[in-house]
Residue frames relative to the residue before (quaternion, step in Angstrom):
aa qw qx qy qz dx dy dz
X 1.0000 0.0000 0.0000 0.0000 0.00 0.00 0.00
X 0.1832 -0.7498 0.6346 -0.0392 3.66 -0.75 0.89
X 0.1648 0.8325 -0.5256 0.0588 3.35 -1.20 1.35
X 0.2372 -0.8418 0.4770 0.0872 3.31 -0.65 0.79
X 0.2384 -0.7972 0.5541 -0.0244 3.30 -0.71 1.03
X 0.1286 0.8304 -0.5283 0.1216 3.59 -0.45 1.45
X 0.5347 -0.7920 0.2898 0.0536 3.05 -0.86 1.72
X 0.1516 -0.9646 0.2156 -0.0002 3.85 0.38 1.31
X 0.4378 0.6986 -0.3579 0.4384 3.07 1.73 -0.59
X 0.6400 -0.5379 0.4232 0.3493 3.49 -0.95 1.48
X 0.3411 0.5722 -0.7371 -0.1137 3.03 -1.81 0.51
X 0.8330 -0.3646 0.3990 0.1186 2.87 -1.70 -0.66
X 0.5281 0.7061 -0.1726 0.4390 2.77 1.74 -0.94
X 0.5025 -0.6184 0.4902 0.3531 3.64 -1.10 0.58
X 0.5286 -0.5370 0.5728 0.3226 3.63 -1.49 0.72
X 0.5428 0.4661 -0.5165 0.4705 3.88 0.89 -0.65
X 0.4127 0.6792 -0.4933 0.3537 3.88 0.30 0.00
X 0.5688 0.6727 -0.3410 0.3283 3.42 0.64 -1.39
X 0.1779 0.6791 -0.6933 0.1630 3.53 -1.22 0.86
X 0.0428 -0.8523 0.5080 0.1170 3.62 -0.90 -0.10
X 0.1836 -0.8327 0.5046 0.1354 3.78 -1.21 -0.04
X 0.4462 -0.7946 0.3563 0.2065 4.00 -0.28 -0.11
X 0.2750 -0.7970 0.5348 0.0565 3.60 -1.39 0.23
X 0.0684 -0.8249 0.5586 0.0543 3.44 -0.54 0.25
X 0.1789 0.8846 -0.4303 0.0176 3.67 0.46 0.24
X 0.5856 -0.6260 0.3602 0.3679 3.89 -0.56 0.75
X 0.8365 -0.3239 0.2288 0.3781 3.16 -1.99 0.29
X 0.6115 -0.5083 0.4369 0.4205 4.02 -0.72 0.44
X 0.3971 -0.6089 0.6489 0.2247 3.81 -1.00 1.19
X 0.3234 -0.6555 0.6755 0.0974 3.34 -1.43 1.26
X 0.7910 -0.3303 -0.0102 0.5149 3.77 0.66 0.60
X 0.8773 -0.4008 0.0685 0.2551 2.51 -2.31 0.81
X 0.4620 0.8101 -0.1540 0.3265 3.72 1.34 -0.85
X 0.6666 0.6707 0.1112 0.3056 2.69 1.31 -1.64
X 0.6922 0.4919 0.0621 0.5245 2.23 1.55 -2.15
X 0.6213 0.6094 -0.1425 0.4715 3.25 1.55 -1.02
X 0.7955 0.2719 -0.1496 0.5204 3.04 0.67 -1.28
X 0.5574 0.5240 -0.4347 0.4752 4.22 0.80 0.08
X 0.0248 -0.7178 0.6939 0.0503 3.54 -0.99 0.24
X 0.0735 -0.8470 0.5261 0.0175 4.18 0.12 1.09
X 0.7132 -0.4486 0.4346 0.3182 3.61 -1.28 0.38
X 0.1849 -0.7884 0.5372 0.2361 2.74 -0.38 1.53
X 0.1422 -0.7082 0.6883 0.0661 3.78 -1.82 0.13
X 0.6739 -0.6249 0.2024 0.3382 2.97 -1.20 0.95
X 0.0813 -0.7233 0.6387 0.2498 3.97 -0.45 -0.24
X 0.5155 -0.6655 0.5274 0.1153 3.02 -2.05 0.94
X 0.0906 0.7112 -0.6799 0.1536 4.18 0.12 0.81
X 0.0679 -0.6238 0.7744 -0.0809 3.03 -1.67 1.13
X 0.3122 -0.6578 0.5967 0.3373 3.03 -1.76 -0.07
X 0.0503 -0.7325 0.6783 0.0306 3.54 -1.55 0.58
X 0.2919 -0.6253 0.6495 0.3193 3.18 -1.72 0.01
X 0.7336 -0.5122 0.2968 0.3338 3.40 -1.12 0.38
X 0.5613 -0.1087 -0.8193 0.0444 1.83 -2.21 1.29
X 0.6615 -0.6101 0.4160 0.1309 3.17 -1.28 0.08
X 0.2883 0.6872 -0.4891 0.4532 3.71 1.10 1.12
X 0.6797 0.5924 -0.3550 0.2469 3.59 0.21 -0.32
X 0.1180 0.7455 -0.6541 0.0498 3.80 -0.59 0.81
X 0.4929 -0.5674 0.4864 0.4457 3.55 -1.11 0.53
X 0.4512 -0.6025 0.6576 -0.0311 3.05 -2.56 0.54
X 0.8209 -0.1002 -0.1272 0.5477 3.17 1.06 0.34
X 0.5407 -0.6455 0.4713 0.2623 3.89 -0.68 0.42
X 0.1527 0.8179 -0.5269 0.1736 3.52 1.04 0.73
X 0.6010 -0.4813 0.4249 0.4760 3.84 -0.96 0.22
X 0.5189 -0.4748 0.5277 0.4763 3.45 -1.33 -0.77
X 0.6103 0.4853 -0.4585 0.4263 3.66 0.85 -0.58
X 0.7428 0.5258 -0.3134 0.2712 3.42 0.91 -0.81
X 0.5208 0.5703 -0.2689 0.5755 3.01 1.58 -0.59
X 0.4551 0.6080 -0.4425 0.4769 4.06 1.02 -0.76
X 0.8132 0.3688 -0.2421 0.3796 3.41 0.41 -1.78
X 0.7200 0.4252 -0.1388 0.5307 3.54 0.39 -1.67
X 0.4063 -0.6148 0.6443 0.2046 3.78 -0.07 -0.33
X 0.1333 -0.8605 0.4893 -0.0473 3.28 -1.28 0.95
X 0.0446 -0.8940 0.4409 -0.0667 3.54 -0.33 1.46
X 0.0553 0.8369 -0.5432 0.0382 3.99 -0.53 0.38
X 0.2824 -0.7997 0.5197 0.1035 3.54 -1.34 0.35
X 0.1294 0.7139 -0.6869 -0.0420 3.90 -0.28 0.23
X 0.6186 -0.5523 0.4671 0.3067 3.33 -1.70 0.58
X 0.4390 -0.7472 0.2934 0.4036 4.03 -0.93 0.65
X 0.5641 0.6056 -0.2929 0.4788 3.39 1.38 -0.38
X 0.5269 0.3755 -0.4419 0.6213 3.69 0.78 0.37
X 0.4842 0.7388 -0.3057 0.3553 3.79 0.95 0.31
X 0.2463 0.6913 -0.6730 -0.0926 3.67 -1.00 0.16
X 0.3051 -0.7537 0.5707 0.1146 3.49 -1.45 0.52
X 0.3785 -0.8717 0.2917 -0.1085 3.53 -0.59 1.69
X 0.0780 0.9142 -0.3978 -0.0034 3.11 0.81 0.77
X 0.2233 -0.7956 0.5512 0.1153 3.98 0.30 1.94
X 0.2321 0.6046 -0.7597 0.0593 3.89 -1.37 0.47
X 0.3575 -0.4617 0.7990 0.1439 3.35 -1.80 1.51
X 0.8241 -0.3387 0.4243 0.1617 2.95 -2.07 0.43
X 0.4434 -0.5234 0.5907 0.4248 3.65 -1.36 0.12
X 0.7250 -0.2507 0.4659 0.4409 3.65 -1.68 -0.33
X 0.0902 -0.7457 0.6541 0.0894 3.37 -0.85 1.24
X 0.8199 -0.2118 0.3508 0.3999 3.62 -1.78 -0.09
X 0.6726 0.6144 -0.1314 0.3910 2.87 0.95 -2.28
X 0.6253 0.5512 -0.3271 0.4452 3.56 1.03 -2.00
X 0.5789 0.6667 -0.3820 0.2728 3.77 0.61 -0.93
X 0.8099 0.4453 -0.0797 0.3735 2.96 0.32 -2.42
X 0.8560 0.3685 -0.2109 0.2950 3.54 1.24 -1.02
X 0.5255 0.4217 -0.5389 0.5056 2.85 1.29 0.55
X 0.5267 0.3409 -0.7021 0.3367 3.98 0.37 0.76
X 0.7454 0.3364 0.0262 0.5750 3.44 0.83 -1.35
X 0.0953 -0.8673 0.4440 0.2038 3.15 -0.73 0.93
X 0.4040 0.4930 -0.4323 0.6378 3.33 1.93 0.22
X 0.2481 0.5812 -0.6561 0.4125 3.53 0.16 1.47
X 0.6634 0.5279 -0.4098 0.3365 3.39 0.36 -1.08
X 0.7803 0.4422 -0.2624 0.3560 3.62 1.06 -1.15
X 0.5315 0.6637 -0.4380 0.2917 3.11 1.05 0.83
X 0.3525 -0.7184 0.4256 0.4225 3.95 -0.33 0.57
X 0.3244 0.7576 -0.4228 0.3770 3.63 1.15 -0.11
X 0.7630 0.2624 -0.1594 0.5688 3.89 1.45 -0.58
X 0.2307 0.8488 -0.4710 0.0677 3.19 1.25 0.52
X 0.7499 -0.0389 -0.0417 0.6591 3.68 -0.16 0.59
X 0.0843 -0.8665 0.4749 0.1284 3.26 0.28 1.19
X 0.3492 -0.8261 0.3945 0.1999 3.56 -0.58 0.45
X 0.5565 -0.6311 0.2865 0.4581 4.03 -0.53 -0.05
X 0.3557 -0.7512 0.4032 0.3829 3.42 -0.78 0.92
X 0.7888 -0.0541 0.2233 0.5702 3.91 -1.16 -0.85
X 0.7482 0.5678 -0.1147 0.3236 2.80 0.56 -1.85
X 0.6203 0.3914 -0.3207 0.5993 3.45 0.66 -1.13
X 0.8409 0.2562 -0.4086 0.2456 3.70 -0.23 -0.33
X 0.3960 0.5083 -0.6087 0.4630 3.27 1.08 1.07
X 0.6258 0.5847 -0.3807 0.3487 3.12 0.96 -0.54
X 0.5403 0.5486 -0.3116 0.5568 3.51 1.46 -0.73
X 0.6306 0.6012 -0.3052 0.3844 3.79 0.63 -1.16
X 0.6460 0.4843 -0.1699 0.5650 3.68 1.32 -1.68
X 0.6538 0.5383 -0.2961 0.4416 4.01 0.86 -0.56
X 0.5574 0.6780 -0.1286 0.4616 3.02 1.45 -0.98
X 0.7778 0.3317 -0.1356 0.5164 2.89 0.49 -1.49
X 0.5373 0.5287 -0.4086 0.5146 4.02 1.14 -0.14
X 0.7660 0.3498 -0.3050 0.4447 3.33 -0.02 -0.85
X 0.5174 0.5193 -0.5186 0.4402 3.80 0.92 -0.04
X 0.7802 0.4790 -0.2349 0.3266 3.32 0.64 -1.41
X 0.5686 0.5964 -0.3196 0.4679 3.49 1.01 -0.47
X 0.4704 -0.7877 0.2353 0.3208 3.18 0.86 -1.42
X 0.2819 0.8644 -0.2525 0.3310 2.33 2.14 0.16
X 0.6847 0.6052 -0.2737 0.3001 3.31 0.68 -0.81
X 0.3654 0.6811 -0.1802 0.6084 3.21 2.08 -0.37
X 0.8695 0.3302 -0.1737 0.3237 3.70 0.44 -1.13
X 0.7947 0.4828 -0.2582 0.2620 3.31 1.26 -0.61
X 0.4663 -0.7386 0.4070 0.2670 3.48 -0.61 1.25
X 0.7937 -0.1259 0.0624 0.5919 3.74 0.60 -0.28
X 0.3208 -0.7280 0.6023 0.0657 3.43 -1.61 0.95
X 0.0926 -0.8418 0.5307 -0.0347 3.37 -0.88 1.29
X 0.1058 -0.8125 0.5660 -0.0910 3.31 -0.27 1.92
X 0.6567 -0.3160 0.6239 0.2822 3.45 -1.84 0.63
X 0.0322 0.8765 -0.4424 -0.1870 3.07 -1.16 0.75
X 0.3399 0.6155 -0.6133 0.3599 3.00 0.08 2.34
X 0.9386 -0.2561 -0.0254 0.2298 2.57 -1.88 0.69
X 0.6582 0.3414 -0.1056 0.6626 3.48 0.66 -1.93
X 0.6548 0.5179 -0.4651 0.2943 3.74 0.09 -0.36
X 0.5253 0.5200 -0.2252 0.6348 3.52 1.25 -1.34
X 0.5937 0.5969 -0.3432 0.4165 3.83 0.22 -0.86
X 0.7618 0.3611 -0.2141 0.4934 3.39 0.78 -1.67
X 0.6355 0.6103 -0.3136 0.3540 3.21 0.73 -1.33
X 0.8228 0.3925 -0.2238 0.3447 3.51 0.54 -0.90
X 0.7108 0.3759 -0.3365 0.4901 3.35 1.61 -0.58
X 0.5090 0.5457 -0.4894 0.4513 3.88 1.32 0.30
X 0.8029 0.4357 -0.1829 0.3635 3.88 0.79 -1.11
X 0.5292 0.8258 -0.0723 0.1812 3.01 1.47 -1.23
X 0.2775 -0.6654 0.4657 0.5131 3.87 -0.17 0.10
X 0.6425 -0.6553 0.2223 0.3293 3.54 -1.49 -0.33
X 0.6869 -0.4028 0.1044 0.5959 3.67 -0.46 0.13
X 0.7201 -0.4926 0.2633 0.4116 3.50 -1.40 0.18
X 0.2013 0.8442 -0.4682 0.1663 4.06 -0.22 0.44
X 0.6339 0.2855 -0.3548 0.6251 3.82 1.27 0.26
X 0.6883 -0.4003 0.5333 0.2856 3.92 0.12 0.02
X 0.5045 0.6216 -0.5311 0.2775 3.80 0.46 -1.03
X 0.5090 -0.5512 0.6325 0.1924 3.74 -1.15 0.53
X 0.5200 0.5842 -0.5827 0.2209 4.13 -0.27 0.38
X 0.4179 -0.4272 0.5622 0.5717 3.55 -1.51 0.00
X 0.5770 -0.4292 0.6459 0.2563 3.07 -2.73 0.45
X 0.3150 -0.7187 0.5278 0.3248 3.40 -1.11 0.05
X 0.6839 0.0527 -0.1782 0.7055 3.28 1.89 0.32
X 0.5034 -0.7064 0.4724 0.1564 3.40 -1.31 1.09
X 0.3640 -0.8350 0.2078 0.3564 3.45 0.09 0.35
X 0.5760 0.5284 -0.3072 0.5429 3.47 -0.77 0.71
X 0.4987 0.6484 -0.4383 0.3725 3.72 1.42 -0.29
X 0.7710 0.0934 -0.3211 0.5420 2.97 -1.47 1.52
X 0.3274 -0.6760 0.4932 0.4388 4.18 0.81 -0.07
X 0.0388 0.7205 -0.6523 0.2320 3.72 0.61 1.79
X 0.4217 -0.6232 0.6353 0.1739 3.87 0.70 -0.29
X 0.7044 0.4690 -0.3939 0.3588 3.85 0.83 0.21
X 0.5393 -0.6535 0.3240 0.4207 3.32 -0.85 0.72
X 0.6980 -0.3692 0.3119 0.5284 3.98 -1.17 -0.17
X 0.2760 -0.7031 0.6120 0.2342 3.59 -1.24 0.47
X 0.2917 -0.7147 0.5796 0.2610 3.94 -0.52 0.67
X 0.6003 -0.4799 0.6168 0.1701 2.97 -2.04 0.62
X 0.6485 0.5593 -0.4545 0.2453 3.33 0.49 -0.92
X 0.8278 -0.0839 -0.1242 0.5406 3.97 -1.51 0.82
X 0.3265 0.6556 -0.6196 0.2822 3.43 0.68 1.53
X 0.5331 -0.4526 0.5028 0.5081 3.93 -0.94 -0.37
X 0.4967 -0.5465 0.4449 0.5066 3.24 -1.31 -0.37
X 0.2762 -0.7502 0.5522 0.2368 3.46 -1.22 -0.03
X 0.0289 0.7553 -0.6539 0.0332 3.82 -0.84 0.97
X 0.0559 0.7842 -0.6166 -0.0417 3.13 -1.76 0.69
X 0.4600 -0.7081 0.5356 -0.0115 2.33 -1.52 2.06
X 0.5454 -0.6643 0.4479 0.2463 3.29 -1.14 0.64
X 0.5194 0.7236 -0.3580 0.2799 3.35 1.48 -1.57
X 0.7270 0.6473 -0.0492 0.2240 3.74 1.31 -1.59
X 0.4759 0.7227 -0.3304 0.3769 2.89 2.34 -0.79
X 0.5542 -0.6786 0.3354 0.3462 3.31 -1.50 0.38
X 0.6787 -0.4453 0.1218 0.5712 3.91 -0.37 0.09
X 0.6775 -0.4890 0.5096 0.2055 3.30 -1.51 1.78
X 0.9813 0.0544 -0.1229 0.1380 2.93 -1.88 1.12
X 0.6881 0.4538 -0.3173 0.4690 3.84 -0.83 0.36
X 0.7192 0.0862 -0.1770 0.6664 3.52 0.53 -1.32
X 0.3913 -0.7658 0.4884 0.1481 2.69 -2.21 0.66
X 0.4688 0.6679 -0.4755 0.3286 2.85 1.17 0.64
X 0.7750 0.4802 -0.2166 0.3491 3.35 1.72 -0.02
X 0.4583 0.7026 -0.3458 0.4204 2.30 2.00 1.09
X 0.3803 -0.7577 0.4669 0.2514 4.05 -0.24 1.22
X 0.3175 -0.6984 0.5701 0.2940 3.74 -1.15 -0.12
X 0.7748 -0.2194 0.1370 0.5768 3.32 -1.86 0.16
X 0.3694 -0.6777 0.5508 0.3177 3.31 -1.73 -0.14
X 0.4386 0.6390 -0.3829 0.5028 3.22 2.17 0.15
X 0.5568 0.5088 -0.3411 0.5611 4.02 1.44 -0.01
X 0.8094 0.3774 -0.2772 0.3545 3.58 0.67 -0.62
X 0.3577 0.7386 -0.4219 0.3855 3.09 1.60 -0.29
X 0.5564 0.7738 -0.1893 0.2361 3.41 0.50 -1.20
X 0.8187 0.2057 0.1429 0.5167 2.37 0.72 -2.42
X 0.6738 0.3829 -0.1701 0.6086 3.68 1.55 -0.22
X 0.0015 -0.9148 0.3865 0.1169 3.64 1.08 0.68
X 0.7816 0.3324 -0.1235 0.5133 3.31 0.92 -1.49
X 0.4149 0.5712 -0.5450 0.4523 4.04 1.35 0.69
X 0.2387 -0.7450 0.5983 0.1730 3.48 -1.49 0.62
X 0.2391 -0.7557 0.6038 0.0850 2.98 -1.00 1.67
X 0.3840 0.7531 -0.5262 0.0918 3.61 0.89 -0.11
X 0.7405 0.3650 -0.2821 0.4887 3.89 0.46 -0.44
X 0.3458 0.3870 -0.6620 0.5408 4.02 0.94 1.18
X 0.1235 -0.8359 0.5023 0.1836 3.53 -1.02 0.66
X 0.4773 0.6180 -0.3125 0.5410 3.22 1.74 0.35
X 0.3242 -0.6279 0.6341 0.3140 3.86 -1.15 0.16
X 0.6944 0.5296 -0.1050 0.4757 3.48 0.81 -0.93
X 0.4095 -0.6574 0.5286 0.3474 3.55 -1.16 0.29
X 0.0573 0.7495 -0.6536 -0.0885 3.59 0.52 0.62
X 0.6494 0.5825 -0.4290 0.2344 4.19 0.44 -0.38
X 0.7181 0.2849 -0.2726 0.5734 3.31 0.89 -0.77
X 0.4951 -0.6390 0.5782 -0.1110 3.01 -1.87 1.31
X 0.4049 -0.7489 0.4837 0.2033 3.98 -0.75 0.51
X 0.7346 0.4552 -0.1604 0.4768 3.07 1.15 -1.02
X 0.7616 0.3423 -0.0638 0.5465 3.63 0.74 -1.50
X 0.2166 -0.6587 0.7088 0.1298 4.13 -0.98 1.17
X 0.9010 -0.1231 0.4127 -0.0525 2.88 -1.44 0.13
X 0.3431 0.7580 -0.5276 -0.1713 3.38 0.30 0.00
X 0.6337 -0.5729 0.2269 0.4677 3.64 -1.32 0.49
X 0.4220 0.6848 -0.3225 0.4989 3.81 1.59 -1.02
X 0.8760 0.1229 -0.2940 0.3621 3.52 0.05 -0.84
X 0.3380 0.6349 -0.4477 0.5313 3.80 1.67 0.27
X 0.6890 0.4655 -0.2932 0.4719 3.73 1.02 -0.85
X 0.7030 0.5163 -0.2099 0.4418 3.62 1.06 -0.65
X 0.6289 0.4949 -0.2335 0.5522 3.27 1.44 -0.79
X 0.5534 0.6060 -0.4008 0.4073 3.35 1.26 -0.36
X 0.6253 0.5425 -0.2131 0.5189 3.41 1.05 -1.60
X 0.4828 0.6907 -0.4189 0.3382 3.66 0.96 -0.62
X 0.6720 0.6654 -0.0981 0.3101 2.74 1.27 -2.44
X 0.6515 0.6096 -0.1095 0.4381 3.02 1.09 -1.59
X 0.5852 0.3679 -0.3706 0.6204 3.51 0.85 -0.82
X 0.7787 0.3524 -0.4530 0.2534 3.48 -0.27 -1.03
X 0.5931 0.5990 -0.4546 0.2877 3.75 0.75 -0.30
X 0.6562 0.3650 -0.4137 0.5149 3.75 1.31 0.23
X 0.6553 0.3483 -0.5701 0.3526 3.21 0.18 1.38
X 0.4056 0.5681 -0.4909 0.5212 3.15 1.41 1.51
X 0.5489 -0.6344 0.4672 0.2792 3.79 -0.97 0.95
X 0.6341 0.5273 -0.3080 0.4743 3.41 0.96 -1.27
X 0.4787 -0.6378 0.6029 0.0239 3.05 -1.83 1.93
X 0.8782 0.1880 0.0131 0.4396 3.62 0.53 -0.73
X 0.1845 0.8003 -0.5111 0.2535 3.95 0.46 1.39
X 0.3318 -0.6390 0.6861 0.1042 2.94 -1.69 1.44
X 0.0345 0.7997 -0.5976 -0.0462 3.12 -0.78 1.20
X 0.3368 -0.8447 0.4157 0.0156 3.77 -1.03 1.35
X 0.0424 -0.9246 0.3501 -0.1441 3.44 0.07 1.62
X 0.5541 -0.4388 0.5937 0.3846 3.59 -1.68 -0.52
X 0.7348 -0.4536 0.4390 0.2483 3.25 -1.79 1.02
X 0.8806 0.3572 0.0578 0.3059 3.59 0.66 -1.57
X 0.5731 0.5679 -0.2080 0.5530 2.29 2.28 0.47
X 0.5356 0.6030 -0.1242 0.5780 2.90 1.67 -1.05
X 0.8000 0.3585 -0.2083 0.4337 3.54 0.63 -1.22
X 0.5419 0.6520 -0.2217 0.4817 3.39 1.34 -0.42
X 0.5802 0.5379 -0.2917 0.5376 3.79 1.17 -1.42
X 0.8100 0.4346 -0.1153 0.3765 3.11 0.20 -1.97
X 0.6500 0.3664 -0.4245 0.5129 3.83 1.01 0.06
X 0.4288 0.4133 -0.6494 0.4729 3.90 0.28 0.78
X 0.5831 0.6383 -0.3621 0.3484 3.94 0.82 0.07
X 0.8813 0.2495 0.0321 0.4000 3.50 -1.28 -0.01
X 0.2594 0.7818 -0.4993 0.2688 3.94 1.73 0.55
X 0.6979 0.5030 -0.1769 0.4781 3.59 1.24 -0.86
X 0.5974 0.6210 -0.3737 0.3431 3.28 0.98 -0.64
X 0.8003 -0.3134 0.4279 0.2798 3.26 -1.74 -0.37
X 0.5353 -0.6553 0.3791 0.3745 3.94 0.38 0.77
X 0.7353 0.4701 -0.2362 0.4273 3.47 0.85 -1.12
X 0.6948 0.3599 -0.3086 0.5409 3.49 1.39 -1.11
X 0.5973 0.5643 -0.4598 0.3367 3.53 0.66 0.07
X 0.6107 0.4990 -0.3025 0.5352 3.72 1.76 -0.98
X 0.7873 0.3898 -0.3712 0.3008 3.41 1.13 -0.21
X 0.3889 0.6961 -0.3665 0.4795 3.15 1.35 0.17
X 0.8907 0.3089 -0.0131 0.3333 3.52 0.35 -1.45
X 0.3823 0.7201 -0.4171 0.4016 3.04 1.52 -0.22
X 0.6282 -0.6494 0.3508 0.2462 3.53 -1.12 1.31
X 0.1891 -0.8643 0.3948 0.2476 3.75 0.40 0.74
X 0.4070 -0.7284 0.5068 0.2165 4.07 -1.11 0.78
X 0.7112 -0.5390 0.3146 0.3236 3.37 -1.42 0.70
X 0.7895 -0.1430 -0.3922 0.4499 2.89 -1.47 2.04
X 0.0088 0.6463 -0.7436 0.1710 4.14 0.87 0.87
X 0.0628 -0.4715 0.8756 0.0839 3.04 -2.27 0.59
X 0.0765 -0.7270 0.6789 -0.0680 2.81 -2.05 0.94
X 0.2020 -0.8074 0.5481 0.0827 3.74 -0.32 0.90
X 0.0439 0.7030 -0.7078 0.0535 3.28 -0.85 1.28
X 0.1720 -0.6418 0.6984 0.2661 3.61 -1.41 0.17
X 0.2707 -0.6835 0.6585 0.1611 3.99 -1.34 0.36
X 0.1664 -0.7425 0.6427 0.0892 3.41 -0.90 0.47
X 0.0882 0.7697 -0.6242 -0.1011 3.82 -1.60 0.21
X 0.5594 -0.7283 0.3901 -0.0673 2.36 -0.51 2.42
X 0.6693 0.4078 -0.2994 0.5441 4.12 1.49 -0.85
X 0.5441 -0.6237 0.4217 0.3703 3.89 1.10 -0.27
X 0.5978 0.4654 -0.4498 0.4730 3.31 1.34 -0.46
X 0.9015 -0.0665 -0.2903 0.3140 2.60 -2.29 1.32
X 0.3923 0.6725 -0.5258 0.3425 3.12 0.91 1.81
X 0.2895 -0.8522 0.3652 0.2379 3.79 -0.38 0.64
X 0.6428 -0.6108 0.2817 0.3667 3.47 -0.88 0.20
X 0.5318 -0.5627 0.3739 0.5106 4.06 -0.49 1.04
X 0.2517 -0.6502 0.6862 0.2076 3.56 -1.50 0.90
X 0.7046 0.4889 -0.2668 0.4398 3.98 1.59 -0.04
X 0.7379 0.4876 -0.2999 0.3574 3.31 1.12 -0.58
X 0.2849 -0.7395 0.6076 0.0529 3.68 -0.83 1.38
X 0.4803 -0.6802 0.4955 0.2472 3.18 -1.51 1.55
X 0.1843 -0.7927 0.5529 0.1787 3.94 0.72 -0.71
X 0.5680 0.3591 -0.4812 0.5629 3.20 -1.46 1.41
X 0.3206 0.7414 -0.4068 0.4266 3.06 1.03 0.78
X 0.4206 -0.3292 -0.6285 0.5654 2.69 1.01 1.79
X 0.7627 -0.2691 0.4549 0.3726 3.60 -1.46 -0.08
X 0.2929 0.6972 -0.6499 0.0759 3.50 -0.79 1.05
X 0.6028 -0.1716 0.4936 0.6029 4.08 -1.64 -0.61
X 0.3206 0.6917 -0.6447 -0.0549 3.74 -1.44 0.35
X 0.1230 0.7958 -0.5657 0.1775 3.49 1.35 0.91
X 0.6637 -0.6308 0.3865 0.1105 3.39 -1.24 1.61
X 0.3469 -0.8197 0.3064 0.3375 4.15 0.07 0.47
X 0.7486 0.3112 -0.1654 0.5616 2.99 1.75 -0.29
C-alpha cells in the first residue's frame, strides 16, 4: 500500500515550490495490537504543499531547483483521497508547570493533565473558527488521543452544544469533567467520536502522559467509543522507559495506514505536540526549505492543520460518488484530432 500525504492549509508560497517523495507501506493491520507491537521499514513519503482543493500529487521527481525554474503541476483523482484535519490540545496543567520547571512533567501531581481556564478559551476560540469556516459541517468522524485534555479538546472544539432543549442523547462529556466547571457538551448533530490509542503522545516516564482505566472515562465521555483501546488499563506507558522520538515517528505512520481502513473521507483527528511534530517530520525532506519549515514546525495549543492523504495502491480507496461515465444516451463521439 502506498500513501501520499499533501499538505493544504493556505499559504502563500509559490506552486513552483512543489517537489515530492514516496511510501510503500505493508498489507492493512487487522488490529490495533498489531499496530503497536510491529515497527516496519521506514520509506520515504511524498507531502507537498497545495492550496485548495485537494487533487494534486506531483508528476515527475524533478529536483526543487528544477521545479524553482520550470514550475510544477500534477493530478490524482479526489476519491482516492482523504482529508485531515491535525489539532494538538488546548493548554494543559502540565503546559503550565513545564515550562517553569521542566522536571514538572515527573510529577504524578499532572497525572492526565487536564485543560487549564485558559486552554478552554482556547477550545471556545477553535470552536468558534471551525464553525465559521465551515468546517464543522464537513467532518465525518473525529479521532482523539485517549487522554484527558485531548478528549477535553476534542469534544468542546467538535462537539454539539451544551444541554438547553431537553432532547434525551448521551453527552460526549459530563459536566464538570476534569473539574473544567463547564457544563455537559451534547452529542446531538455531532460526528462520531473514537479513540485510538495509536495517537497518544510519547509513552512513559512523564505522568502526565499517562491516561486512566477506560472503565473511569466511560463515565465521563459517554457517547466516545473506546471500543478499539483493548486494554482497561494503561498497560503502554511505562515509568522507567520514554519513548523514543523514531519510534513515536513510526507509530505515527502506523496511524496513517490504519486510517484507510476507515470509510470516512474527512476526519478531525485530536492530538499531542510530539506526536504530531514527529509524524509530520518524515514529511516534506524533498521539498522547498520553506514548505518543509512549514510543515514541521512544532505546532501550539489547539493549532489546526489541514492535510489531505492520498493512496496511490487503490487499496482502501472508494469509488467516485462525482464522476459520470457519459454517453448517456449513446452517440458518434470520435475525437477531432
Amino acid at each position: 500500500m502506498s500513501i501520499t500525504i499533501i499538505y493544504s492549509t493556505p499559504t502563500t508560497a509559490s506552486s513552483s515550490a512543489l517537489n515530492s517523495s514516496f511510501v510503500s507501506l505493508p498489507t492493512p493491520l487487522t488490529s490495533i495490537s498489531k499496530l503497536l507491537s510491529s515497527s516496519p521499514p521506514h520509506r520515504p513519503f511524498r507531502l507537498r504543499t497545495t492550496l485548495p482543493p485537494p487533487i494534486l500529487c506531483s508528476s515527475s521527481s524533478r529536483s526543487v531547483s528544477d521545479m524553482d525554474a520550470t514550475g510544477g503541476q500534477s493530478l490524482y483523482p479526489l476519491h482516492r483521497t482523504k482529508t485531515l484535519h491535525l489539532v494538538r490540545h488546548a493548554q494543559g496543567i502540565h503546559n503550565v508547570e513545564g515550562e517553569k520547571d521542566h522536571d514538572a512533567y515527573l510529577s504524578y501531581d499532572l497525572f492526565d493533565a487536564n485543560i487549564t481556564p485558559l486552554g478552554w478559551k482556547q477550545v471556545d476560540n477553535l470552536r468558534k473558527h471551525v464553525h465559521a469556516c465551515g468546517l464543522s459541517k464537513r467532518i465525518d468522524l473525529v479521532v482523539v488521543s485517549p487522554l484527558l485534555r485531548t478528549m477535553q479538546t476534542a469534544v468542546g472544539v467538535f462537539g454539539g452544544e451544551a444541554y438547553t432543549n431537553g432532547i434525551n442523547v448521551p453527552p460526549l462529556m459530563v459536566a464538570n469533567t476534569g473539574k473544567s466547571g463547564r457544563p455537559a457538551i451534547s452529542s446531538l448533530y455531532s460526528p462520531p467520536f473514537v479513540a485510538v490509542e495509536l495517537c497518544r503522545e510519547h509513552l512513559g516516564v512523564h505522568p502526565c502522559d499517562k491516561r486512566q482505566s477506560i472503565t473511569e472515562y466511560r463515565p465521563l465521555f459517554p457517547a466516545v467509543d473506546f471500543s478499539l483501546i483493548e486494554n482497561d488499563d494503561d498497560i503502554l506507558w511505562t515509568p522507567d522507559i520514554r519513548e523514543r522520538n523514531e519510534d513515536v515517528a513510526a507509530r505515527g505512520q502506523k496511524f496513517l495506514k490504519w486510517l484507510w481502513t476507515r470509510k470516512e473521507k474527512e476526519i478531525a483527528i485530536v492530538s499531542h505536540s510530539g506526536f504530531l511534530f514527529h509524524t509530520l517530520s518524515a514529511f516534506g525532506n524533498d521539498c522547498h526549505p520553506s514548505v518543509k519549515s512549514e510543515i514541521c514546525t512544532n505546532f501550539a495549543n489547539c493549532e489546526l492543520r489541514s492535510v489531505v492523504i492520498i493512496d496511490r495502491s487503490m487499496i482502501g480507496s472508494d469509488s467516485s460518488t462525482t464522476n459520470y461515465p457519459g454517453k448517456i444516451p449513446s452517440g458518434p463521439d470520435l475525437p477531432s484530432d
